[in-house]
Structure formats: structure tokens, C-alpha cells
Residue frames relative to the residue before (quaternion, step in Angstrom):
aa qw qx qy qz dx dy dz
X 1.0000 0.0000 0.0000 0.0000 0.00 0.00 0.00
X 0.0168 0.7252 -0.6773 -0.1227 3.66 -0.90 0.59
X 0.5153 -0.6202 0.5868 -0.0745 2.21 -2.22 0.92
X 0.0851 0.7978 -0.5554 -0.2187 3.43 -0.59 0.01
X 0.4795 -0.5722 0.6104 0.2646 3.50 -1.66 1.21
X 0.0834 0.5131 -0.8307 -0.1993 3.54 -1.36 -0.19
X 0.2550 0.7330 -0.6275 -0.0630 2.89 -1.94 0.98
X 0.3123 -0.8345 0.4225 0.1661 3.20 -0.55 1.74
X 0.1369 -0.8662 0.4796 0.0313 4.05 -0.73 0.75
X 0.1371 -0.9140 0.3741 0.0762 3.39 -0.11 0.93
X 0.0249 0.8508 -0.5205 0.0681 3.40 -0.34 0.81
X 0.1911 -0.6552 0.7280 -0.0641 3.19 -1.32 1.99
X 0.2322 -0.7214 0.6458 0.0930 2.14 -2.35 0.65
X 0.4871 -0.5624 0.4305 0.5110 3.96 -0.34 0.48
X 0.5093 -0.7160 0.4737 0.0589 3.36 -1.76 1.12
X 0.4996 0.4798 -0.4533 0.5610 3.21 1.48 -0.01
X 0.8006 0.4648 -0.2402 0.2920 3.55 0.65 -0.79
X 0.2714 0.8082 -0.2634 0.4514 3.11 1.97 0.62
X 0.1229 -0.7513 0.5867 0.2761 3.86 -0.14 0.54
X 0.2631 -0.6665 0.6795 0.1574 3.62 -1.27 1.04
X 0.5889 -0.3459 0.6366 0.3581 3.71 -1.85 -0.19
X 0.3186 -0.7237 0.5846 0.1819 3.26 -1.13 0.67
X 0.6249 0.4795 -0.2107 0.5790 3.34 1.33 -1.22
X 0.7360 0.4618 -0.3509 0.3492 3.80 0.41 -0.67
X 0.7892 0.3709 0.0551 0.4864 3.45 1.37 -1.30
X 0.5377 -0.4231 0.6615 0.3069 3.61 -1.11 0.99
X 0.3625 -0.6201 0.6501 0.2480 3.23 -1.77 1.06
X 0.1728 -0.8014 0.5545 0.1432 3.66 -1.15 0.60
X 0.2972 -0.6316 0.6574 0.2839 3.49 -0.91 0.13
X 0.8246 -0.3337 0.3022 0.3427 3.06 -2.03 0.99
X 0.6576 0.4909 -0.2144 0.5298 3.87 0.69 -2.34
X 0.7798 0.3506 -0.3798 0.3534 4.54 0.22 -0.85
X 0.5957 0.7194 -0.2642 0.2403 3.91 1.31 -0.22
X 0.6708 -0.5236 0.3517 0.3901 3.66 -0.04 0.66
X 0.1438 -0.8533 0.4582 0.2030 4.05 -0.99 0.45
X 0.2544 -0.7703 0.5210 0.2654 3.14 0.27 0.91
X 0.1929 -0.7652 0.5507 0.2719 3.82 -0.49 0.49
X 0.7379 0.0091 0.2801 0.6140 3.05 0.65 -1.98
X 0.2736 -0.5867 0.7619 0.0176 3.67 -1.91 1.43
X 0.0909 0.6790 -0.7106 0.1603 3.46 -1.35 0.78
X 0.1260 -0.6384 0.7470 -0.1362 3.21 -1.12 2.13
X 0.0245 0.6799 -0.7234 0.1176 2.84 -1.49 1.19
X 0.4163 -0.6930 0.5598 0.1816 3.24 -1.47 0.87
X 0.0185 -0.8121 0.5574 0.1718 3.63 -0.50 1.10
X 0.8077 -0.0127 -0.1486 0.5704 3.77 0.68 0.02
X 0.0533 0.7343 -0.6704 -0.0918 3.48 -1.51 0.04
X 0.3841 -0.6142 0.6788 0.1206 3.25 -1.64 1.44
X 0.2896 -0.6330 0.6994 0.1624 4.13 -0.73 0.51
X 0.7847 0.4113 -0.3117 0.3435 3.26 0.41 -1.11
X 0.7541 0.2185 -0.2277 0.5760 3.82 0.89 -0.30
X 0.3924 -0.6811 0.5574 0.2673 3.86 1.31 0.64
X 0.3461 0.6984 -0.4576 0.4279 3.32 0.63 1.65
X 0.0562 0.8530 -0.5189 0.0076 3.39 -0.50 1.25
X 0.0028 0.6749 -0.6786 -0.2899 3.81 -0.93 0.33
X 0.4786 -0.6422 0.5980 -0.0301 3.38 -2.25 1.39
X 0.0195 0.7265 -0.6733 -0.1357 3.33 -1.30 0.68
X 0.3032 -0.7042 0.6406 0.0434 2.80 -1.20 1.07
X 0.3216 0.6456 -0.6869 0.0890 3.94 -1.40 0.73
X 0.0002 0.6909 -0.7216 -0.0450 2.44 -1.92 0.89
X 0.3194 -0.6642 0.6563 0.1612 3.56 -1.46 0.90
X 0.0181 0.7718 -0.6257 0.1121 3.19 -1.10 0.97
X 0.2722 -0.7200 0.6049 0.2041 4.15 -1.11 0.51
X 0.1865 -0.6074 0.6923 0.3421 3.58 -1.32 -0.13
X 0.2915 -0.7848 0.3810 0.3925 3.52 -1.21 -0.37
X 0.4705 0.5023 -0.4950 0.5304 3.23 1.47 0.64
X 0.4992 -0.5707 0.3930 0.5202 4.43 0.75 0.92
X 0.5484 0.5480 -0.5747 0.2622 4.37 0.29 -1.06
X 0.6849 -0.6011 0.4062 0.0682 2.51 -1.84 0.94
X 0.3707 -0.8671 0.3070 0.1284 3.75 -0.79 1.47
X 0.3462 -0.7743 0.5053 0.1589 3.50 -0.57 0.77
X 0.0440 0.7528 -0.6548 -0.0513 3.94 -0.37 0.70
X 0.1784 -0.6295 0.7543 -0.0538 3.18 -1.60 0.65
X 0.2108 -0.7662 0.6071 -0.0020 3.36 -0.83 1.78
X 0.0820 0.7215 -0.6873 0.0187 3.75 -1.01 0.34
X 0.0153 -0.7476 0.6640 0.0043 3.11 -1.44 1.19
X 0.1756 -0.7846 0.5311 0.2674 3.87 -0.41 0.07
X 0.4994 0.4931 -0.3688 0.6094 4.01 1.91 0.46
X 0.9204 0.1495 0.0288 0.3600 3.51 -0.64 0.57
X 0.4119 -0.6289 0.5112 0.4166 3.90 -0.69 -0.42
X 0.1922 0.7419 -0.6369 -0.0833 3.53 -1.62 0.35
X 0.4003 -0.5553 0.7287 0.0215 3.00 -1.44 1.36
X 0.2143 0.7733 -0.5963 0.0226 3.20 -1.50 1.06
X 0.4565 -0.7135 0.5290 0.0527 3.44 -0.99 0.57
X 0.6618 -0.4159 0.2203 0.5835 3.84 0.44 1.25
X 0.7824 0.0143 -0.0635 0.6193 4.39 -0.94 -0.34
X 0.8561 0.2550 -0.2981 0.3364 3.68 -0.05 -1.08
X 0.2070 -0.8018 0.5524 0.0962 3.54 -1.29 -0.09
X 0.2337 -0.7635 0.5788 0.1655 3.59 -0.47 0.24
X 0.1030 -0.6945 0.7065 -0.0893 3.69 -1.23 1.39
X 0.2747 -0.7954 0.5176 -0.1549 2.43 -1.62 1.46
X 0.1294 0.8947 -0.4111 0.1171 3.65 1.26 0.67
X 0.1930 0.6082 -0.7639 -0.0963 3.61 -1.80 0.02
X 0.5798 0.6045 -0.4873 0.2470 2.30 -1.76 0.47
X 0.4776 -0.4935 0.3507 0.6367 4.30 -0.43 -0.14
X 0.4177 -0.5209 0.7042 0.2415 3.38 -0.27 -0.96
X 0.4797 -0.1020 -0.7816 -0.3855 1.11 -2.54 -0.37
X 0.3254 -0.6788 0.5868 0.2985 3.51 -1.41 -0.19
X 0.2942 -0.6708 0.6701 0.1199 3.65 -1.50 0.64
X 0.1215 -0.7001 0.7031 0.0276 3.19 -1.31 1.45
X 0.0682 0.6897 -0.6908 -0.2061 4.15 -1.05 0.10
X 0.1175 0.6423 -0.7433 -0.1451 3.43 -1.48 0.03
X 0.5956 -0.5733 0.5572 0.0780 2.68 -1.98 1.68
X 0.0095 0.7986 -0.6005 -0.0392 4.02 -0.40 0.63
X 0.0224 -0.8590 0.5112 -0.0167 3.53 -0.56 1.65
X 0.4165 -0.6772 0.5124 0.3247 3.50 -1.13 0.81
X 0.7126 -0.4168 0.3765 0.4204 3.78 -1.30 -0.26
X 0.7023 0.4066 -0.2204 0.5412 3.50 1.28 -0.35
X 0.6276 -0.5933 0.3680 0.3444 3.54 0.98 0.26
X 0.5729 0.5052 -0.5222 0.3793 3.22 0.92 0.63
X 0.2773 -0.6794 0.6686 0.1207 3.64 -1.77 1.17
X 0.0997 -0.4796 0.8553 0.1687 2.77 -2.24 0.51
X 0.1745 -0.7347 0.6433 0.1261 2.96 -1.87 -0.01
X 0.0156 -0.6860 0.7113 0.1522 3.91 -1.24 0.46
X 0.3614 -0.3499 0.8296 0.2424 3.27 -2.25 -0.28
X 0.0492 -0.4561 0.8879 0.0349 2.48 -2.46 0.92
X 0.0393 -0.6164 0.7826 -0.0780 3.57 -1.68 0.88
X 0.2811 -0.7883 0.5346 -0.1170 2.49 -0.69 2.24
X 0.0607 0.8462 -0.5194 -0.1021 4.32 0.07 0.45
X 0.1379 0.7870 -0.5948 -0.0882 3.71 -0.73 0.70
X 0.2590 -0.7361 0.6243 0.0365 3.83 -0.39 1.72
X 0.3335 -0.6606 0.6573 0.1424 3.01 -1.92 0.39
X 0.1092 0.8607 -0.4946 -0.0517 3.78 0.24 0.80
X 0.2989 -0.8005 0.4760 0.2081 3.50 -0.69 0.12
X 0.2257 -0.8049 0.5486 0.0117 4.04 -0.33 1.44
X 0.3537 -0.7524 0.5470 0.0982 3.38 -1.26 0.86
């Protein structure tokens, strides 16, 4: 009988250590950059039969001047539609798939994370 695992893995990276555009972006210090706190992938549906998943994506994040944060999701696996922190992903296929979203402050500073989304096929006796 087989089974399939879905397992969704997220993986950040610190935001100071992030390479920004000079020409596109205000320079920022470590103390003016968004906090990512916490990323959270969840599986809201899966089709087995067409190796079809839809994805939630959230992330919570602070500024330290309180203004208000802009995220921008980008995936090059699938489609995503998003809605201020959360987003909605659309993949087929094995995978894995890469999600990034860009988290800006009111001045124009970015952080950034990865999601890496893995859905195996495994097979249990």
C-alpha cells in the first residue's frame, strides 16, 4: 500500500544577512529591518491523484518604527495569491518547491525568508 507523506519545511534566513539592491533600496542597518519572528507551512488540500497540492503560507513579522508591513510572495513552482502576511500556493507536481516573500517596512527596508515545500511518495508495508 502506498502512502503519501506531505512534508512542508521552512527555511529562514537572517535579514541583515540578506543582499539588498543598492539602487532599488534605502540602505538599512541591522536595528531599521523588519523581524521575521515566525514562518508556518501548512497543507490545506492534496489531490494524490494529480500530485496536486494547495499551500498556506504565513508569516508574522514587526517593524521597529510600529508602520505598517508590506510582504510580497514569489514562487517560481506553482501560483500564489496572497493577502497581506498570508498567501495561498498552488503546486503540482513532485517537488520540491521554493516559496520567498520579501517583508517591507514603510521606509523601504526588506527582510527576506524561503519556504521549501517537499511532497514524497513513499511506500509502507
Amino acid at each position: 500500500m502506498k502512502k503519501l507523506l506531505l512534508l512542508g519545511i521552512m527555511m529562514s534566513w537572517g535579514a541583515a544577512a540578506a543582499a539588498q539592491d543598492a539602487s532599488a533600496a534605502p540602505e538599512c542597518v541591522p536595528a531599521a529591518l523588519p523581524v521575521i519572528s515566525q514562518t508556518d507551512v501548512a497543507t490545506v488540500e492534496r489531490n494524490g491523484d494529480t500530485s496536486s497540492a494547495v499551500i498556506q503560507l504565513d508569516v508574522a513579522a514587526t517593524s521597529h518604527g510600529g508602520g505598517a508591513l508590506t510582504y510580497v510572495f514569489s514562487s517560481p513552482d506553482g501560483t500564489i495569491t496572497s493577502d497581506g502576511s498570508r498567501a495561498t500556493w498552488t503546486v503540482s507536481g513532485a517537488g520540491p518547491f521554493s516559496a520567498d516573500v520579501a517583508v517591507s517596512s514603510p521606509d523601504g527596508c526588506t527582510s527576506y525568508s524561503h519556504f521549501t515545500y517537499h511532497m514524497e511518495q513513499t511506500t509502507s508495508g
